[in-house]
C-alpha positions in Angstrom: 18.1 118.5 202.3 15.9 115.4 201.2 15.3 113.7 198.3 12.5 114.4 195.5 10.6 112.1 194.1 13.3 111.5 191.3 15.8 110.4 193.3 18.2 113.3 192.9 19.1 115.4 195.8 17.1 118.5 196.0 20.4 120.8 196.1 21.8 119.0 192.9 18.1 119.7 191.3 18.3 123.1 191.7 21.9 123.8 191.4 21.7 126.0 187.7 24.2 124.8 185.0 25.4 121.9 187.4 25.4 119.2 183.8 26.5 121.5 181.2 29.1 122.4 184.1 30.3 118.6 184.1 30.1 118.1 180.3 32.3 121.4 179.8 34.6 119.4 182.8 34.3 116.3 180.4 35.3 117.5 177.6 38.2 119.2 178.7 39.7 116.0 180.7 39.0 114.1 177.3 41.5 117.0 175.8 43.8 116.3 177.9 44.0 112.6 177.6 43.0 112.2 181.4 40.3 110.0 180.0 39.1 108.1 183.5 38.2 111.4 184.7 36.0 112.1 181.5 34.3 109.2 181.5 33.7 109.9 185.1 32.4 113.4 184.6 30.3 112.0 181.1 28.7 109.4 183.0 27.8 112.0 186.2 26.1 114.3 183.0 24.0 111.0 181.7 23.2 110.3 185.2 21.3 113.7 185.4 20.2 114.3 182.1 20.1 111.1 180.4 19.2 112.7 176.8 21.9 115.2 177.0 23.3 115.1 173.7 27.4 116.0 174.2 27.4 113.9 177.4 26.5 110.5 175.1 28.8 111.3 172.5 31.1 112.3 174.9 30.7 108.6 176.6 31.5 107.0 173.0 34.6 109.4 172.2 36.2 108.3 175.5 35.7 105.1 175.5 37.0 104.6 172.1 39.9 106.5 173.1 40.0 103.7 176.1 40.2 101.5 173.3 36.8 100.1 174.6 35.2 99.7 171.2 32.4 97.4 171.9 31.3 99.6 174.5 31.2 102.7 172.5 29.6 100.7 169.8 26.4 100.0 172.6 26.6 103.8 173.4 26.4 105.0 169.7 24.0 102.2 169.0 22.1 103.6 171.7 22.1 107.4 170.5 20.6 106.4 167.0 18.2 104.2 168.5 17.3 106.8 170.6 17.6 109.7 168.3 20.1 111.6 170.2 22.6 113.9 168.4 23.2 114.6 164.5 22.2 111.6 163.1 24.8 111.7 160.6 27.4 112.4 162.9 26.7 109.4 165.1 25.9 106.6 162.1 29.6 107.9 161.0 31.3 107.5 163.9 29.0 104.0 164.6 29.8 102.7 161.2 33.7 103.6 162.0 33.6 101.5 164.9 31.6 98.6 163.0 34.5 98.3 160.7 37.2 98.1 163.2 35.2 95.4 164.8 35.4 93.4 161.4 30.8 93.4 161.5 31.2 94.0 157.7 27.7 92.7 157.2 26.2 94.8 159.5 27.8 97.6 158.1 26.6 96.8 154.2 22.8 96.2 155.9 23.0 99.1 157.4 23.9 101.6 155.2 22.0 99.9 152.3 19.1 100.9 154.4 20.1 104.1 155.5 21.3 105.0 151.6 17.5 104.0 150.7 15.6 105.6 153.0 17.8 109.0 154.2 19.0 112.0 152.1 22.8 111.7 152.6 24.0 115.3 153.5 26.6 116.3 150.4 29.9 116.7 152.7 29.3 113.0 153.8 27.8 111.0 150.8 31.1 110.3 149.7 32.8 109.0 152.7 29.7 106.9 153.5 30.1 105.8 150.0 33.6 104.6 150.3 32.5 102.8 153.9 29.7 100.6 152.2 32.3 100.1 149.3 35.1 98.8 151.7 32.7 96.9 153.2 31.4 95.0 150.8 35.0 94.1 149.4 36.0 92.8 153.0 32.4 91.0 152.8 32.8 89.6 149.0 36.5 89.2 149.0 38.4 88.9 152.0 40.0 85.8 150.9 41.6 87.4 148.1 43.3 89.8 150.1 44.4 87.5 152.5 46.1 85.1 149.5 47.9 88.5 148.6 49.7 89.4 152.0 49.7 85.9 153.0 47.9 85.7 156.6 48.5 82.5 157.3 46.3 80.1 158.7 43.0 80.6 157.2 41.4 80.2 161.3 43.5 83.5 161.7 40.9 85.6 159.5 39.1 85.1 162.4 41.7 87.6 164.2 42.8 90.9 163.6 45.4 91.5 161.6 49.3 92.2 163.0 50.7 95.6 162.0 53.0 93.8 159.4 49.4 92.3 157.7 48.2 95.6 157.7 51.1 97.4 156.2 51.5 95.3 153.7 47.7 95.9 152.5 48.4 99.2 153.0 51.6 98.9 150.5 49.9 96.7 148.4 46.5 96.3 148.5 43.3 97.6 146.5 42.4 101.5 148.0 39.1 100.2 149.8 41.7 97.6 151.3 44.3 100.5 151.9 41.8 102.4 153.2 40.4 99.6 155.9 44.7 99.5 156.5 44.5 103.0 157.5 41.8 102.7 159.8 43.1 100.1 162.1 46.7 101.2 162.1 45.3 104.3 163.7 45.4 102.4 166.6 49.0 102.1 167.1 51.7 104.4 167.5 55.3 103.0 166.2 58.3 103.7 164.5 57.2 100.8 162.1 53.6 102.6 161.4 54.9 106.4 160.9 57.7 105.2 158.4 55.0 103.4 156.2 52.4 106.5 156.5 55.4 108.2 155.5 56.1 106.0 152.1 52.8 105.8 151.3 52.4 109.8 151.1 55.4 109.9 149.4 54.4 107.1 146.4 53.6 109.0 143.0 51.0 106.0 142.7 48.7 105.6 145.6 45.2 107.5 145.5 45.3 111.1 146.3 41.7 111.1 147.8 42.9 108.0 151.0 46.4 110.5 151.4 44.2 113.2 152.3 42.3 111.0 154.5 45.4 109.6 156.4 46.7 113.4 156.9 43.9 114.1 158.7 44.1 110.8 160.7 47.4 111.8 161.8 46.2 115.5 162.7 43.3 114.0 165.0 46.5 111.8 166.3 48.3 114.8 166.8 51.3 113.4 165.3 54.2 115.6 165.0 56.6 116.3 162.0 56.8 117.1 158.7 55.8 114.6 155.9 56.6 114.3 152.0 53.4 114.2 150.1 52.9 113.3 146.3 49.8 114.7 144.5 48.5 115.2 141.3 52.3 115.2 140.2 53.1 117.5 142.5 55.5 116.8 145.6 55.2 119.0 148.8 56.0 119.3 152.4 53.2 118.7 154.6 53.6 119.9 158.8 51.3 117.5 160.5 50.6 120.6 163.7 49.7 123.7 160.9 47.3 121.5 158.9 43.5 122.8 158.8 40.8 120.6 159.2 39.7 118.5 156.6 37.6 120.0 153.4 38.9 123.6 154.6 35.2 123.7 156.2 35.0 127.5 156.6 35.5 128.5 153.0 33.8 125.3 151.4 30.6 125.8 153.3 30.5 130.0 152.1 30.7 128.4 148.4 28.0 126.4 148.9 25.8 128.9 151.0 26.6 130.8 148.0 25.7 129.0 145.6 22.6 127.5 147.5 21.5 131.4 146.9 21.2 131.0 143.2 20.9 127.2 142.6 19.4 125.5 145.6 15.9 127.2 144.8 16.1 127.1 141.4 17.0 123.4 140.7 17.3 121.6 144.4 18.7 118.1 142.3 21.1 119.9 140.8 22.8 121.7 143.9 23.0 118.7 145.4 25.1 117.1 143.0 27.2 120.0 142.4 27.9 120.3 146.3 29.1 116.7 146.2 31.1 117.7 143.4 32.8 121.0 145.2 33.3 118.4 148.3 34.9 115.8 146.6 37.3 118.4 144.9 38.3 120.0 148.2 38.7 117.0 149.7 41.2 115.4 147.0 43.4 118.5 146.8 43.7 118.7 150.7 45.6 119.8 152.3 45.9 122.7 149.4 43.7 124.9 149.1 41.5 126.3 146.3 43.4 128.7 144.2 42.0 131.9 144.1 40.0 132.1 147.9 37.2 133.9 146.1 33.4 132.7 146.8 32.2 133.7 143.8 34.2 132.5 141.7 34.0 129.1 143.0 30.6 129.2 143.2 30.0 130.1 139.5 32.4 127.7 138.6 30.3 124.9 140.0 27.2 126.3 138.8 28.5 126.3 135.2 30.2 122.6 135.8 26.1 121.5 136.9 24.7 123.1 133.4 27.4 121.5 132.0 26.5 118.0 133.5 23.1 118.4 132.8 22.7 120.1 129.3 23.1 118.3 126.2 23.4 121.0 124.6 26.7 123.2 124.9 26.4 125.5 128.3 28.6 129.1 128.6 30.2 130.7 131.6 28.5 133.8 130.1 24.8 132.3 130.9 25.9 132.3 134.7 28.5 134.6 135.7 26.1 137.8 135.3 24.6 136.1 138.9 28.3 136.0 140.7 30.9 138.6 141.0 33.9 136.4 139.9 36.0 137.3 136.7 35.6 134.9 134.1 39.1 134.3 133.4 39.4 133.3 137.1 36.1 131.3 136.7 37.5 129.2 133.4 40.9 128.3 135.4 38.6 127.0 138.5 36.6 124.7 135.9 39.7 123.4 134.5 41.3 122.8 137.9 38.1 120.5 138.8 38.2 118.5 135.6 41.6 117.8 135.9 41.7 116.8 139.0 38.5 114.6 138.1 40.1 113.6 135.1 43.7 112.2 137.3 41.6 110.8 139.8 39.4 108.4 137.5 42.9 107.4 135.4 44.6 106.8 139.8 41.3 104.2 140.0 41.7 102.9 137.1 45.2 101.9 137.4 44.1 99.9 140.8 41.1 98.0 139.1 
């Protein structure tokens, strides 16, 4: 057969499902770490459908597996520019890879813009929240931190830090420093790295919210074993291989569908705020989950909390639990849960400013 006017031969045209056929190929050698042969089949899927969403991403993924950043950075940079993909999805991943290229500034421009101009979905304002945060402190003050673990030369700034720098600001430092720490010692696999992931779980005094971040670092690392975790003055055993993913997605998003049912057309504002509420909540008690599994009485829980927040005058579980199902007793324990853990979380940041 000869070629058409695109360039493509006609039999590769025609031939039905032949790109999503390649992705699914992709994806599957990206699984299994054979990651020449996925960036092999994602650049045969961009070749024939250049706008091809999972082929892009897939071309970032693998290349940051590669270790490639700067590459991925010009394929994600191109997504956004181009619109391809969830937005969100890719500025998170972009950001990710801005930050372990040390372009702090670009970072803080960017999402200063973005913060401006977008509506932040609830499940990621936080963690694009603590990105612009740990970005500006690496922009404002990254002398300080390097006067506290003692880098050295001050032209070795310039570099990036050893492991032993970056366990030591991991030990040590401020959380949006321990929380840059964790980032780029995802990059290496030792002894060395696993014992301090390890004693940093374990330590009664580092923030709860950046240990439930590192667990699920070390579940996308498919690290093996089982860990000592301290939270909210509990201690607990922690198997890296049966841990869910992060937020327990499933049942978090039914509480917020549920809730969206009786709050999101009645006061849009005010879901919002709860939602980031319910996320930050699930998110600091991982990998636990909510105690009792019932929708609805998570759901009027949060919807009492955003009266609550937004009331000056005193609001009752009785004015909203006729809309839910939930038992109030049940409904009163889940309030107090959230404000204590609020309430141990603001006195954890407190003790690090």
């Amino acid at each position: 057969m000869g070629k058409q006017a695109n360039g493509h031969d006609d039999n590769v045209i025609l031939f039905p499902g032949l790109v999503a056929r390649l992705v699914e190929k992709g994806m599957s050698s990206l699984k299994e770490k054979k990651l020449y042969d996925a960036l092999t089949y994602f650049k045969q899927s961009t070749d024939l459908e250049p706008q091809h969403p999972q082929a892009r991403y897939g071309l970032v993924i693998t290349n940051i597996e590669l270790n490639r950043l700067n590459e991925a950075k010009k394929y994600c940079e191109s997504m956004l520019k181009e619109g391809i993909g969830e937005y969100f999805d890719v500025l998170q991943v972009y950001v990710s890879l801005l930050i372990q290229l040390g372009d702090y500034e670009e970072v803080v421009g960017l999402l200063e813009t973005v913060m401006t101009e977008e509506k932040l979905p609830a499940k990621m304002a936080e963690s694009f929240y603590h990105l612009l945060d740990f970005a500006r402190n690496m922009t404002e003050g990254f002398e300080e931190i390097a006067d506290e673990v003692d880098f050295g030369e001050k032209d070795s700034l310039e570099m990036v830090p050893s492991t032993d720098e970056l366990i030591k600001v991991l030990e040590k430092g401020h959380p949006d420093q321990q929380w840059g720490a964790i980032q780029q010692l995802s990059h290496y696999d030792s002894s060395e790295v696993q014992n301090a992931y390890r004693a940093f779980l374990k330590d009664k005094d580092h923030s709860p919210v950046l240990k439930s971040y590192l667990l699920q670092i070390l579940r996308e690392m498919k690290h093996q074993g089982v860990y000592e975790v301290h939270k909210f003055n509990e201690q607990y055993q922690v198997n890296i291989e049966d841990l869910e993913d992060v937020f327990h997605e499933k049942f978090g998003n039914e509480v917020i569908h549920r809730l969206e049912h009786e709050l999101g057309q009645e006061n849009p504002s005010l879901f919002e705020m709860v939602g980031q509420v319910w996320w930050h909540y699930l998110f600091a008690i991982y990998p636990q989950a909510p105690i009792p599994l019932d929708i609805e009485v998570w759901a009027c829980a949060l919807h009492h909390m955003g009266n609550s927040l937004m009331e000056e005058e005193t609001s009752y579980i009785e004015d909203v639990l006729p809309f839910y199902g939930g038992e109030k007793e049940a409904t009163v324990t889940a309030v107090k849960q959230m404000k204590e853990i609020e309430s141990l979380l603001f006195a954890t940041d407190q003790t690090h400013t």
